[in-house]
C-alpha positions as CSV (number, residue, x, y, z in Angstrom):
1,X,-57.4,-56.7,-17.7
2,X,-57.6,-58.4,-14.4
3,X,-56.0,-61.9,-13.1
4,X,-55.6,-63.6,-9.9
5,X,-53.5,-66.6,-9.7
6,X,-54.4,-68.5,-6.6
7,X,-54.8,-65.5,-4.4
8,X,-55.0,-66.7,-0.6
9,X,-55.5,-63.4,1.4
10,X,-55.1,-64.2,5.3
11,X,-55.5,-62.1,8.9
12,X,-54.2,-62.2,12.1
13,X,-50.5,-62.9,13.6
14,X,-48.2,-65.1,13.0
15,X,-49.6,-68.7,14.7
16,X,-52.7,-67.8,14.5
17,X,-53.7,-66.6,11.1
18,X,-57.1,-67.2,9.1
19,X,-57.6,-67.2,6.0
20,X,-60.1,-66.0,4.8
21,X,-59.7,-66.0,1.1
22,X,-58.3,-69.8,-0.2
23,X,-56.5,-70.2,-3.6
24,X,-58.8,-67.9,-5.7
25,X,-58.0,-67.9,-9.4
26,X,-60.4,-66.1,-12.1
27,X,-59.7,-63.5,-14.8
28,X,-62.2,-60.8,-16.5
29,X,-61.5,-59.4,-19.9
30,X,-61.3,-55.3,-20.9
31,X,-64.8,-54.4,-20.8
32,X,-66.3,-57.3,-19.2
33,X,-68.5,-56.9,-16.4
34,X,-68.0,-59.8,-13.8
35,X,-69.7,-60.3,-10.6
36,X,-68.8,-62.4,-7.2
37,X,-72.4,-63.7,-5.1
38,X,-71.9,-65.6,-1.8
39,X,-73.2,-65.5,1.8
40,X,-71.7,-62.9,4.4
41,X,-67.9,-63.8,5.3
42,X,-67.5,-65.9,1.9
43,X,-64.9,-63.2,1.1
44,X,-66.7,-61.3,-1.9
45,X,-65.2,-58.3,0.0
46,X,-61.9,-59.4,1.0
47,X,-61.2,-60.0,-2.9
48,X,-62.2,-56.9,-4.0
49,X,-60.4,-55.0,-1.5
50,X,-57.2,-57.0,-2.3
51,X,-58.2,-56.1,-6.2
52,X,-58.3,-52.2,-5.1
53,X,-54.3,-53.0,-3.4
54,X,-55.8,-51.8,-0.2
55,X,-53.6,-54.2,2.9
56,X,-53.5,-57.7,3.1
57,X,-51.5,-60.9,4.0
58,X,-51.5,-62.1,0.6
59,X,-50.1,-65.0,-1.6
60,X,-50.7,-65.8,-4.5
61,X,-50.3,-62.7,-7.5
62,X,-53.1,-60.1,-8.7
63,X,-52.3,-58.3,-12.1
64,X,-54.2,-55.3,-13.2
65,X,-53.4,-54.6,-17.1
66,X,-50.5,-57.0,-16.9
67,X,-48.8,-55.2,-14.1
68,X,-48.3,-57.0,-10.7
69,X,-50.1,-55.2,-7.5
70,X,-47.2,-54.3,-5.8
71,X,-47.2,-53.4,-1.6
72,X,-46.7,-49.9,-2.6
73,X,-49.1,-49.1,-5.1
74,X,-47.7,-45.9,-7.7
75,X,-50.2,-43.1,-8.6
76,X,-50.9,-44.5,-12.0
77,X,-52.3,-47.9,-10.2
78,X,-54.6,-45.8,-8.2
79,X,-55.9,-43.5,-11.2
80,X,-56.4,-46.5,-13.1
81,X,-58.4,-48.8,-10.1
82,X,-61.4,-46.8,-8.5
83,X,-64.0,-48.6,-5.9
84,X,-67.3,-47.5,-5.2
85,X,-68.7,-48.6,-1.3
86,X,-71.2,-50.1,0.5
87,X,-72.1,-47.4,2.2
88,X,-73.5,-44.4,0.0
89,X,-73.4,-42.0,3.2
90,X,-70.5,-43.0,5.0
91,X,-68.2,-42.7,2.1
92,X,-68.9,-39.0,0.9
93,X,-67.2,-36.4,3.3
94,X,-70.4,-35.0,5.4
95,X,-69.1,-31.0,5.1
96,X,-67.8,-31.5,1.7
97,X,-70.1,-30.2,-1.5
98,X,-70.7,-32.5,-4.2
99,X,-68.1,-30.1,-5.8
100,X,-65.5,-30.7,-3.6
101,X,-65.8,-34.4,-3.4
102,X,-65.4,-34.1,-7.3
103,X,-62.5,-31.9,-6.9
104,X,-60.5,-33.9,-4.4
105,X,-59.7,-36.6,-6.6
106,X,-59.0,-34.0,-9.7
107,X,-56.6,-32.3,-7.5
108,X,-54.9,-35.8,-6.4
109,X,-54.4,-36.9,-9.9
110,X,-53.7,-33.5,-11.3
111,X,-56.0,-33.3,-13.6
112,X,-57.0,-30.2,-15.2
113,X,-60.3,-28.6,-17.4
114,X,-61.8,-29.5,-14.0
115,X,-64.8,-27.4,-14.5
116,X,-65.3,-29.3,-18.0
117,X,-64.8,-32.6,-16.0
118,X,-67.3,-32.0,-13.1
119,X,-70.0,-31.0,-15.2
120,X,-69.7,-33.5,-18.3
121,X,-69.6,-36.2,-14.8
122,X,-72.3,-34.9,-13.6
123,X,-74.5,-35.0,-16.8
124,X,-73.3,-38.5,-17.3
125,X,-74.6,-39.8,-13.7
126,X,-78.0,-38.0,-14.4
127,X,-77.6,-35.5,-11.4
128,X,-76.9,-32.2,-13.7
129,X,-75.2,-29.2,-12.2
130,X,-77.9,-28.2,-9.7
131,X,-76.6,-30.8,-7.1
132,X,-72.8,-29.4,-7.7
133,X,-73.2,-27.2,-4.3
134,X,-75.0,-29.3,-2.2
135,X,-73.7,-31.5,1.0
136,X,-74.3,-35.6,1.2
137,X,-77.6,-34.9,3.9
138,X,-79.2,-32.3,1.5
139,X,-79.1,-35.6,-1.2
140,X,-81.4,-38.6,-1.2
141,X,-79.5,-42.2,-0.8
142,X,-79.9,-42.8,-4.5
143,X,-78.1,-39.4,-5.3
144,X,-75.1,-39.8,-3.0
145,X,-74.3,-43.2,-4.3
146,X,-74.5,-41.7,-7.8
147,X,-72.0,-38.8,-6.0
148,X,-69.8,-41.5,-5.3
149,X,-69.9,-43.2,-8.5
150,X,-69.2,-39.8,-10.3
151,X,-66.4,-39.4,-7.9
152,X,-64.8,-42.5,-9.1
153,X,-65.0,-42.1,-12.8
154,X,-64.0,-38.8,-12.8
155,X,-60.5,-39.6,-13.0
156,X,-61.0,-41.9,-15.8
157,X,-60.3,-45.4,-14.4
158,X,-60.0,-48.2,-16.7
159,X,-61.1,-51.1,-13.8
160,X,-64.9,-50.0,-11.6
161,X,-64.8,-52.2,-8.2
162,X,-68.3,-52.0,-6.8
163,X,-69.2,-53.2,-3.7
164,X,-72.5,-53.9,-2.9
165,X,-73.4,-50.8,-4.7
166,X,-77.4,-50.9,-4.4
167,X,-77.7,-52.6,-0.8
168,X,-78.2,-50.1,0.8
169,X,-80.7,-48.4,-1.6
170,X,-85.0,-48.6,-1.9
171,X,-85.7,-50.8,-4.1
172,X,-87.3,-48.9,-6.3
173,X,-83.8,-46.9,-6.9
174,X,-81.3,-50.3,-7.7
175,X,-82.8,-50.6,-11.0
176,X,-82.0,-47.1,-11.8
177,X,-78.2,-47.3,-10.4
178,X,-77.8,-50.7,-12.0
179,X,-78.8,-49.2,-15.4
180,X,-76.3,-46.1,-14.5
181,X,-73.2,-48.7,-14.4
182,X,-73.9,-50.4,-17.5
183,X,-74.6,-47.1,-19.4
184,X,-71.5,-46.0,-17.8
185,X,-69.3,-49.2,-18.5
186,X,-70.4,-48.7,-22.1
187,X,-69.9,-45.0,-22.9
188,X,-66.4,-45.1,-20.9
189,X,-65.3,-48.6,-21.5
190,X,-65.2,-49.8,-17.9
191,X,-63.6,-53.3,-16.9
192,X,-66.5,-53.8,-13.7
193,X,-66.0,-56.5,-11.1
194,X,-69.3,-56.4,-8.7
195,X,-69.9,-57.8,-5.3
196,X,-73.6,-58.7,-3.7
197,X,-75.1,-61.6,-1.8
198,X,-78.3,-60.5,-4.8
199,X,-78.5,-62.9,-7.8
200,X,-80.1,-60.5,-9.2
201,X,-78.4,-57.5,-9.0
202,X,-75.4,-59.2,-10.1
203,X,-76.8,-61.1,-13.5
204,X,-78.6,-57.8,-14.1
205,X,-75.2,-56.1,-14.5
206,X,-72.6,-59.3,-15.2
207,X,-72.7,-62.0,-18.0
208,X,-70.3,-63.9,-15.8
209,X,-70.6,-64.7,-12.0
210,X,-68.5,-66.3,-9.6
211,X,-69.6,-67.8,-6.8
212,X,-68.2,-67.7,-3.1
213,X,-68.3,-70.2,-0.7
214,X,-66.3,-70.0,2.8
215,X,-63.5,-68.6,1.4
216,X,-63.0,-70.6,-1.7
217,X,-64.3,-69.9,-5.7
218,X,-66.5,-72.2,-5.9
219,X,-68.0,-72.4,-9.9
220,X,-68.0,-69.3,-12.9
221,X,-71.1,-69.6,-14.6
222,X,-72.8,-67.3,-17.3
223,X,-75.9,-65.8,-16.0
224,X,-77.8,-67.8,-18.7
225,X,-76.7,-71.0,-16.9
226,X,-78.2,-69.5,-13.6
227,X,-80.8,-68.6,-15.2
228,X,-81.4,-72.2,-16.1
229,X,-80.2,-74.3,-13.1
230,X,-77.7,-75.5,-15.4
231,X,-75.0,-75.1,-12.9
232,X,-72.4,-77.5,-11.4
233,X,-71.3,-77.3,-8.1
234,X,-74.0,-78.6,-5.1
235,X,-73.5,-75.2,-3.1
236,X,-74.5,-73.4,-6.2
237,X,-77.6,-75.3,-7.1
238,X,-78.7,-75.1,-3.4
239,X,-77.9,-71.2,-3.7
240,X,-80.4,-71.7,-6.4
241,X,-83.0,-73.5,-4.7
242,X,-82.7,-71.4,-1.9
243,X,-83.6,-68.3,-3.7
244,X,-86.8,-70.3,-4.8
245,X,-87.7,-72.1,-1.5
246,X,-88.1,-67.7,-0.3
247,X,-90.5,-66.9,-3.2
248,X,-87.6,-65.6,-5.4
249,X,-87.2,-65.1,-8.8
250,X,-84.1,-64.8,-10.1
251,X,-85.8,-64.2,-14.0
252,X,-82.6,-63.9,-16.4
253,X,-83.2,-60.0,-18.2
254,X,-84.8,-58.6,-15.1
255,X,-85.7,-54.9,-15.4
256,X,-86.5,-54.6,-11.5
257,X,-84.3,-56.3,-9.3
258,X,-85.9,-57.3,-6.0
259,X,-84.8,-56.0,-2.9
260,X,-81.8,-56.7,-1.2
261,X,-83.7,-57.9,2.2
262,X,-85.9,-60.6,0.1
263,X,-85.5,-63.3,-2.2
264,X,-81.7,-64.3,-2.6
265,X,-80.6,-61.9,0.5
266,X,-83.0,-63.6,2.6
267,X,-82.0,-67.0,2.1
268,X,-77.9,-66.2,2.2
269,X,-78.6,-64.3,5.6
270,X,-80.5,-67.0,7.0
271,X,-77.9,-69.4,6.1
């Protein structure tokens, strides 16, 4: 469903250009969930913006469903990518209803039975019909990011970009989300590529993680491998015995991630 073939994604002007993403190859199969880990600026982000064909200097090819991202991308590319932010506030339109954020994209796409569509999305994101009329600041965090996840289903992608989808949530309400997007990846048959600087948001969701390091893919490994320490590259097991040296425990099957500001967050921040 999705392949990049030594993708090097650079900024700045000519002379004195950066790059910030370095010959960055993987694939993920229909259906597989597939998650990127590494410290601030290891560019998690930059990837999955590329993925999502929003601007960059790029070399290198990304295919989505054997099609080529091409400069311009068509409304069908759109329809069939979606992304879900950081930011569960920032990204939902502050005097816009929860009805008319669903609407916006159902009017983009054309789609119609929109009344059937908002409320089956709804349902499926566990916020029901009696949220349909209220605004973003009427919402806990937990709820608008489940907004915005309904927002980018309901046009029935084929490929879920999520980035850093719980960061910015109590810990107490990741578990919950993180459930949400495998129950959702399941009944709809989602292709899910995740970002987070979490080990174990990421395995909690992913079978498969890549890992980031200054620009460069570093090592794929199953979460099983993590799990174990049975990993290969040095920045990968020190990742790993980072995570451990701040009381972490990155436990393979974990039910209740830990926060984002503990464990494996503290120890990529304080890199």
């Amino acid at each position: 469903m999705i392949v990049l073939d030594h993708v090097t994604i650079s900024f700045g002007g000519a002379g004195q250009e950066i790059a910030a993403v370095r010959e960055v190859s993987f694939d993920v199969n229909s259906g597989e969930a597939f998650g990127l880990v590494g410290e601030s600026g290891s560019g998690k982000t930059t990837i999955l913006r590329a993925m999502a064909g929003l601007p960059a200097q790029m070399t290198g090819e990304i295919r989505i469903d054997n099609s080529p991202i091409a400069v311009r991308r068509t409304p069908a590319m759109r329809k069939k990518v979606q992304m879900v932010f950081q930011d569960c506030f920032g990204s939902l339109h502050p005097n816009h209803t929860v009805d008319q954020i669903l609407c916006e994209p159902l009017s983009i796409h054309r789609l119609d039975d929109r009344e059937k569509r908002i409320k089956k999305v709804l349902e499926e994101v566990g916020l029901g019909t009696r949220y349909r009329f209220r605004y973003p600041h009427e919402l806990s965090g937990g709820q608008r990011q489940r907004v915005a996840i309904a927002r980018a289903v309901i046009v029935e992608p084929k490929i879920l970009l999520l980035d850093e989808p719980t960061s910015a949530l109590d810990v107490s309400v990741q578990a919950e989300i993180l459930n949400l997007l495998t129950r959702l990846r399941d009944i709809r048959g989602l292709t899910i590529v995740m970002v987070s600087h979490d080990l174990a948001v990421v395995s909690h969701v992913c079978p498969r993680i890549g890992v980031m390091n200054n620009g460069e893919l570093v090592e794929v490994a199953t979460r099983e491998q993590l799990a174990s320490g049975d990993v290969a590259h040095p920045y990968t097991r020190n990742l790993l015995e980072s995570d451990r040296a701040v009381g972490g425990s990155f436990v393979l099957g974990s039910e209740q991630p830990r926060s984002t500001r503990t464990a494996s967050a503290t120890a990529l921040q304080t890199r």
